[in-house]
N, C-alpha and C positions, 0 to 999 in steps of 0.2 A: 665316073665323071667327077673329077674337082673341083667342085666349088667356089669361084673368087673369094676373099675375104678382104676387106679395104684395110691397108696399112701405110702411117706415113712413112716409108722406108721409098728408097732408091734399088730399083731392081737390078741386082747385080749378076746378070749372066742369064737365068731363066726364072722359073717359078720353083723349082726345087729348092732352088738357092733362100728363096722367101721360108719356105715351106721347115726346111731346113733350122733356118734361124727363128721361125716363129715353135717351132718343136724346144727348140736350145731356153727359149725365153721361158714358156713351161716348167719347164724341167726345174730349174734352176730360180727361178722366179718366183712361182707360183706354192713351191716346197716350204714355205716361211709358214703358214699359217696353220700353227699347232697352240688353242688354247690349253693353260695349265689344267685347267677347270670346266665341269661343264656343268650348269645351273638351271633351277628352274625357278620362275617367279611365283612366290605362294601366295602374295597379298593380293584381296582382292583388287581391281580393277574401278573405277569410277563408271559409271553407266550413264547411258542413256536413251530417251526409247526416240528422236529423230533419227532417222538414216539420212544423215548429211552424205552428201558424195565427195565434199571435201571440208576438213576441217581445218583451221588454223587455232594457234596456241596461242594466249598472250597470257602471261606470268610473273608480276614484276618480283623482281629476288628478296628475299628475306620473306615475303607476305603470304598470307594465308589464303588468298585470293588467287584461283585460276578461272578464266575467260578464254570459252573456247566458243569459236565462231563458225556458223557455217551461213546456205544463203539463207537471208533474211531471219537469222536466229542469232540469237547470242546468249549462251549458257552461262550461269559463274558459280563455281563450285569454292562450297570452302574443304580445302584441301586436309585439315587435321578431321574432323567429322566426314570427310568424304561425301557429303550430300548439296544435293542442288539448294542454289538460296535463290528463292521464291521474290521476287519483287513488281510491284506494277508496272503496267507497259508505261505510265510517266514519265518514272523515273527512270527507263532504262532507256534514254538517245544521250545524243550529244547535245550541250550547250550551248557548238557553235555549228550551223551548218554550213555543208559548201557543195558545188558542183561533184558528183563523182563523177562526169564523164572525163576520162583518160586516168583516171584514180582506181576506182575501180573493175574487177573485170564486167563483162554482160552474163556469161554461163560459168560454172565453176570449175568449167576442163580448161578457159586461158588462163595464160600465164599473164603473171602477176607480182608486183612487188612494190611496200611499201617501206620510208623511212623518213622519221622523225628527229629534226636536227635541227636545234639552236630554233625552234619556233616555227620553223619550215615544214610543209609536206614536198616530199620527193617520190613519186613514185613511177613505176614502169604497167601498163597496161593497156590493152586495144583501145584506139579512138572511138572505133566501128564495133556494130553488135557483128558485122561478121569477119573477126577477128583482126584488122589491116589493120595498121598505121599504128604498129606496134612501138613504141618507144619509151624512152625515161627524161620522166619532166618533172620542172617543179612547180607546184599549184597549189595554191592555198597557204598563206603564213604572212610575212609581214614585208618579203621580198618579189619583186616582180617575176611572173609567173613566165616560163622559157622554158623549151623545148627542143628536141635535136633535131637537125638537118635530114631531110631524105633519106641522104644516098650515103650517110653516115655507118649503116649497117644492113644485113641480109637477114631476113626470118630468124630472127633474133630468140631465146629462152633467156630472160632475166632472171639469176639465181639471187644474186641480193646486192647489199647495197650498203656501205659504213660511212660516216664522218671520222677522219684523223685529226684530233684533234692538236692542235699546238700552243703549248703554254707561252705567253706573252709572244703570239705572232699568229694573231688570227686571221689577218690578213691573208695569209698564207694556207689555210685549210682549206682542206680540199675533198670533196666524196666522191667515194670509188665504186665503181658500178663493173660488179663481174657477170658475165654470160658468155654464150656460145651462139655461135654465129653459123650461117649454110660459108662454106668454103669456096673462094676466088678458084682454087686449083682445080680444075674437072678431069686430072688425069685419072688414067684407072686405079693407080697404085693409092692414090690420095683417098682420106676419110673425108668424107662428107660434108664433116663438122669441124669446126674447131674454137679453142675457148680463147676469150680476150678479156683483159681488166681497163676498163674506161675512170676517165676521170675527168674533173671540174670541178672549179673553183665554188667554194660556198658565197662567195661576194656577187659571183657573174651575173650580170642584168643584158646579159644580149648587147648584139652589137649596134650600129646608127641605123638610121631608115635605111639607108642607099645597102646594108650588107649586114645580113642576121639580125635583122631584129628580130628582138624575144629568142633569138636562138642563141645554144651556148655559144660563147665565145675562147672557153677555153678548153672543149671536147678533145682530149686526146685519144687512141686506141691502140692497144699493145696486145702482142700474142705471148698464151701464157701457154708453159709449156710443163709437161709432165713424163718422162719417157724415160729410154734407154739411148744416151745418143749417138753409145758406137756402136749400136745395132739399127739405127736409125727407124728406132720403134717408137709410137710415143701413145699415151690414153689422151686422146682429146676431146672428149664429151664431159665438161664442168659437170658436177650433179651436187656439191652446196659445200658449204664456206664455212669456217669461221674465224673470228676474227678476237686474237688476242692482247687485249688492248696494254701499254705500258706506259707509264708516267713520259717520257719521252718516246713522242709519235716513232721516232726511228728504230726501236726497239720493240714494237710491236711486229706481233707474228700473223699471217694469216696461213691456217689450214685448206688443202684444199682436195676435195675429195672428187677422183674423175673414175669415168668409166671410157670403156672402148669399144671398139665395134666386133671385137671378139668374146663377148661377153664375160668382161675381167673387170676388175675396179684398182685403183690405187689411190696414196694420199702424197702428196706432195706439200713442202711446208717451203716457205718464204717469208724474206726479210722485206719489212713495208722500205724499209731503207733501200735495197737492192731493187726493191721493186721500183721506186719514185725515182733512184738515179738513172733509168730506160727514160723516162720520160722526161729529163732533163737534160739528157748528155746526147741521145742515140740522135743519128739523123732519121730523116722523114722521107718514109717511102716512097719509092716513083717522085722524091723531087731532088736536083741536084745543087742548084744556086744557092747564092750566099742565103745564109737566114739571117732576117731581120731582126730588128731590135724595136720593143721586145720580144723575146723570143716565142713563139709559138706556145699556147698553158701557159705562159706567165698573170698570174693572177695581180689585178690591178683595180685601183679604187672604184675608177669609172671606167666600165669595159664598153659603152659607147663611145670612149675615145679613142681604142686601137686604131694604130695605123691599117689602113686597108692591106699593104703587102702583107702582116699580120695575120689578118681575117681571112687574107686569099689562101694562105696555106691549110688554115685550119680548116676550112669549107673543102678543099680541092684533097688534099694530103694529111687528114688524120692521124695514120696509122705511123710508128713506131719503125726505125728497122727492124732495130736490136728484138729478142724476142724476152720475155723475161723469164729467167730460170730459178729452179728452187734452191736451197743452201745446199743442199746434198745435187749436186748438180748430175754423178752419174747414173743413180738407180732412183726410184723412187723409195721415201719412206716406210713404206707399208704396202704388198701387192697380195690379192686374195684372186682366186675366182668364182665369189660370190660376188650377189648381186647387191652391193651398200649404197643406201640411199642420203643417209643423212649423216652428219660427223657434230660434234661437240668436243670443245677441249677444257677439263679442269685442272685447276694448278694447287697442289695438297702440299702444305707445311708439313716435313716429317720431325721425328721425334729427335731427331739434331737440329731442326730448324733450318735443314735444305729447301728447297721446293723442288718438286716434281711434275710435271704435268701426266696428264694420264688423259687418253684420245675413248672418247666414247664414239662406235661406231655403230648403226640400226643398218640392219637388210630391209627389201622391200618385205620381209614375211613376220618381223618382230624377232630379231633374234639380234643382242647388243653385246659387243664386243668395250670390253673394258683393256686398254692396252697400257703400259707404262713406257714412255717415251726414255729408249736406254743410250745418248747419244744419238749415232746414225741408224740404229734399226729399234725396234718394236717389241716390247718383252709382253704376249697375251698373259694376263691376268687371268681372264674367267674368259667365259660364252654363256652370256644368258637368254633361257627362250622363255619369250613375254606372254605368248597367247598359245591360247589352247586349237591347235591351227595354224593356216595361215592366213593371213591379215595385211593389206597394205599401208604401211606406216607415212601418214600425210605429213605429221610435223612434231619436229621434237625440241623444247625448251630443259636447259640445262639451269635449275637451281644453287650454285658454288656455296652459297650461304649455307643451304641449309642442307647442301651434299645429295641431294637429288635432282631425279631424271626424269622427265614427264613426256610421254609417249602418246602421241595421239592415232587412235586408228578408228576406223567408221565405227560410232557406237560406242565409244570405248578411250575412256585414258587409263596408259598405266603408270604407277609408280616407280622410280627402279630404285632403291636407298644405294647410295654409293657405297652405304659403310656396314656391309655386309661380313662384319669381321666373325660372327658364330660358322661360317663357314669353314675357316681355318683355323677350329675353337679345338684339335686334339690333343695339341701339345704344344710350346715354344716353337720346336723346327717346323712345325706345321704352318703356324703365323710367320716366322722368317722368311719361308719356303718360298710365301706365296708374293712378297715383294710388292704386297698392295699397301704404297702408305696411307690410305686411309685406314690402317689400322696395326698396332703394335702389341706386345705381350705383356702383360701387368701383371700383378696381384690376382687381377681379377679374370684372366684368360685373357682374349685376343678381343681388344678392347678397340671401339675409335677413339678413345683417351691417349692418344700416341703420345703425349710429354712426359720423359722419363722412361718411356717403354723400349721394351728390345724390339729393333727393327735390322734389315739390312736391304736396304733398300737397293745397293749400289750390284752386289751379286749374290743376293740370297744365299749365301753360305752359313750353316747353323752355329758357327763356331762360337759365335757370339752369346748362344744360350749356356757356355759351359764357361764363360768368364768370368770372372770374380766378381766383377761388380753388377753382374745380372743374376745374383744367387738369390735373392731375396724372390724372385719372381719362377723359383723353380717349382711349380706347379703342375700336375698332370691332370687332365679332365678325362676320367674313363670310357672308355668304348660305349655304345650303347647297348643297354642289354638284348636287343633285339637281334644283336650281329654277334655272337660269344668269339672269344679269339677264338677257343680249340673245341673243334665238333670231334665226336666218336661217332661210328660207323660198323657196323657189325653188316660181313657182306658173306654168300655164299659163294665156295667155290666154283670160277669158273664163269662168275656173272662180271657182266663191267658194270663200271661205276666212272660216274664223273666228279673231279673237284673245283670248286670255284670261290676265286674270291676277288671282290670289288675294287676295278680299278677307281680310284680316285682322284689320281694326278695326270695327265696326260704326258709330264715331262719325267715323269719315271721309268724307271726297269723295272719291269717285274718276273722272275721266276719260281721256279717251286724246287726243294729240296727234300731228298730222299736217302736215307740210308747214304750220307756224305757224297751223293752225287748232283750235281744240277743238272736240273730240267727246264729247257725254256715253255713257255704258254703259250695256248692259242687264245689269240686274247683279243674279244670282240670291241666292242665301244665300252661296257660298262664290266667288263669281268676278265681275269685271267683264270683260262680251262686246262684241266690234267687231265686225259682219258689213261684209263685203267680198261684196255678191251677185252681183258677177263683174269678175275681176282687169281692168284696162284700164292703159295707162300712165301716167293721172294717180292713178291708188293705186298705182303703184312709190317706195318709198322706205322711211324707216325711220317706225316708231311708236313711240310712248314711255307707258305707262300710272302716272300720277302719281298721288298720294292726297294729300290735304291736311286736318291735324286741327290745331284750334288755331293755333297760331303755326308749325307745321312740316309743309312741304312734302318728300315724296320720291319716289325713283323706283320705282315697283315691278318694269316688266317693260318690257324695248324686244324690239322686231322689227325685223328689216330682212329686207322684203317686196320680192323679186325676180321680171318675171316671164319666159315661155318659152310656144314656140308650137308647140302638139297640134291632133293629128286632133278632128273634130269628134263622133265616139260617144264616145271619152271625157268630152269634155268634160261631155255629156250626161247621163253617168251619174254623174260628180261632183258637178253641179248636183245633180242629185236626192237625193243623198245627204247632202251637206251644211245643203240647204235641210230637208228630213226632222229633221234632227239641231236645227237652229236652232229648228225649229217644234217640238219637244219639250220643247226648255229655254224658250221662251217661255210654252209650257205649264205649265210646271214654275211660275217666277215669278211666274204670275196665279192660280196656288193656294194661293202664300204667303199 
């Protein structure tokens, strides 16, 4: 029996035809997500002995200060010493109180969301301890406190919430409120779910007595999309944001990281510009008559004085035709079939004084993906795993200042240093390789001192280590003595033997060579393997195991394989043991 699976796609002929095209997206889709690198995190971890059930971060950038929240608790860790800072329950409230009902949640499993803007509290939270009357309001600050209409949205999850700000036209500013909604569509083929970006005016005081009062007035709502659209495939479950702010509002980016009901994830990115012209240009769902002036969102002094035709639209007809699409309109940015929960985007000045951005992404188990934004696709950088475990990651704040990543999981924050350059500390091409500009080649090995350093950010090609004017930094840092390049091996006739040596790179070739022939590896997650299923004198001699990425060939590991002549129950029993050990790790490799 087959399974349903909910897809927004148009059933074209039968379910094969789905079935078909949902295999093709797989294939083809899901093949992208090959980290360079795969890491572990050795610093220790910040502690705690609460078992909050949900933690939130707050972190202001540059400072030495993290405040992590759960119920009725609020920690503050200073972050260089890594230890809790001890203060009286005095000193630890607010200055000003205010009502938390529709502020905050009742229990720590609703949803939730809060924003601080221009003096104002905005936030999204249940009315009711049991969970109803879910919505985003503003309460609390210096402006009239307002609320959204009913029938405005369906069992709503608010993921967050910005101000755009606009230089000399603040009139005009407006906060955008992204979540996912239950779905108008109730056919079969339809997901459940699907996500919208709302917006309103930061001026809006609600409308007159007779029509919205205290409610917004200028609530608009748009469908935000993420998908394949000539496979009319799409991820429509939001799961969180970010938001790239730019001197000029129109030039700001928002990230946005979805998941699907096929348990896949993707990231979609979008111009704030392309986004706000949906909401100024499209017409208005389910209405066809002239629109009024002003137009529906038009943000105005005094928003108790719209025209009711106005109000009537915005009250009756929220919603957007147009749907809003990402800059890369046909694939998405980024697709995994992991489960990612959280995104962050940093933007790194490299050693020409380009910028780069670079997409930090957390699984629900602590595993962060550092990507480099290459154009229209995704160059993985590393994969690092955070916890010894797994762990559900509640919230993650991005330090740009000071190039870290603060990870919050029950009990536990961790650190992530973005400028992890001693990892690709072996040589020049090894820093080149690796295309993370937080970090370039010096004097001094592979430094975050990127000004003046060899980098190549654009295709990591090593060519740039053998130029003239990178001579000065031609420096080697030796293997470590724990790994020698060339092992010797004295074996007895007759017995097998296995060779191995550490893969490194994931974006490399690796094989083995042998008396001028090549040999490819069976090559598990962290090794490439030569079996030898029984020593003879045409396998005496040396091996040499190579890797080759790009433009740069090197040597990983030699052997020189000697051999010597034993009784025959040894040998016997070495066979079997060696074979035993091969056939586990072959094992091992066909269940990656």
């Amino acid at each position: 029996m087959i399974k349903r699976q909910y897809f927004s796609a148009q059933i074209k002929g039968n379910l094969a035809y789905l079935l078909l095209v949902f295999g093709a997206c797989f294939h083809c889709v899901f093949c992208s997500y090959n980290p360079r690198l795969t890491l572990k995190q050795d610093d220790a971890p910040l502690l705690y002995n609460r078992n909050y059930s949900r933690t939130v971060i707050f972190h202001q950038e540059g400072s030495n200060s993290l405040f992590v929240g759960g119920i009725n608790h609020i920690l503050h860790f200073d972050v260089d010493s890594r230890q809790i800072v001890e203060s009286s329950r005095e000193s630890n409230h607010s200055t000003k109180g205010v009502d938390g009902t529709g502020i905050s949640p009742h229990t720590g499993s609703q949803n939730s969301l809060s924003l601080l803007a221009d003096g104002d509290l905005y936030a999204a939270a249940p009315l009711y301890s049991d969970g109803t009357l879910l919505q985003f309001r503003r309460k609390g600050g210096k402006r009239t406190s307002v609320w959204m209409y009913d029938q405005w949205v369906s069992e709503p999850t608010f993921i967050s919430s910005f101000l755009a700000q606009r230089q000399n036209d603040t009139l005009n500013e407006k906060i955008y409120v992204l979540f996912r909604e239950k779905n108008s569509d109730t056919s079969p083929e339809a997901d459940p779910w699907i996500s919208r970006v709302a917006r309103v005016c930061k001026v809006d005081q609600g409308g007159p007595k007779q029509l919205l009062q205290n409610i917004w007035t200028s609530f608009l709502k748009a469908r935000l999309v993420c998908g394949i659209p000539r496979e009319s495939l799409y991820f429509n479950r939001l799961q969180d944001i970010f938001i790239q702010h730019a001197d000029d509002w129109r030039d700001s980016r928002v990230y946005a990281l979805f998941s699907s009901s096929w348990n896949s994830t993707a990231v979609c990115i979008y111009s704030l510009a392309e986004l706000d012209d949906v909401f100024e240009n499209s017409s208005f769902k389910g209405y066809s008559a002239a629109i009024p002036t002003p137009r529906p969102g038009t943000c105005v002094k005094h928003s108790n004085s719209i025209p009711t035709s106005t109000l009537h639209i915005i009250k009756d007809h929220p919603e957007m035709k147009r749907w809003i699409e990402p800059i890369q309109k046909q694939t998405p940015f980024f697709t995994s079939n992991k489960n990612f929960t959280k995104i962050a985007v940093d933007r790194v000045q490299a050693s020409d004084d380009s910028l780069h951005n670079v997409l930090l992404l957390a699984t629900d188990n602590g595993v962060i993906l550092k990507i480099l934004e290459d154009g229209s696709s995704g160059f993985i950088i590393s994969e690092t795993h955070l916890c010894n475990g797994s762990a559900p990651v509640h919230s993650m704040k991005l330090d740009s200042e000071k190039r870290k990543l603060f990870v919050g999981y029950p009990g536990q924050i961790s650190i992530l240093d973005l400028q992890r350059c001693e990892d690709y500390n072996a040589s020049c091409e090894e820093c080149v390789l690796s295309r993370d500009p937080y970090c370039a080649w010096t004097e001094q090995g592979c430094t975050s001192q990127t000004r003046g350093g060899i980098q190549n950010i654009a295709d990591g090609l090593t060519k740039v280590c053998h130029q003239k004017s990178g001579g000065r930094f031609r420096r080697e840092v030796k293997q470590p003595l724990t790994a020698p390049l060339r092992i010797q091996h004295f074996v007895h006739t007759g017995i097998p033997i296995y060779l191995s040596c550490p893969v490194d790179s994931k974006h490399a070739t690796y094989k083995w060579e042998h008396n001028q022939k090549s040999i490819p590896c069976q090559q598990t997650q962290s090794d490439c393997l030569h079996l030898i299923p029984a020593m003879t004198n045409d396998k005496n001699g040396d091996y040499k195991c190579t890797s080759h990425e790009l433009d740069y060939t090197r040597t990983v590991r030699e052997y020189t394989v000697e051999f010597r002549i034993e009784n025959a129950a040894f040998k016997l029993r070495a066979q079997n043991w060696l074979m035993a050990t091969f056939v586990t790790s072959a094992f091992y490799l066909r269940s990656l």
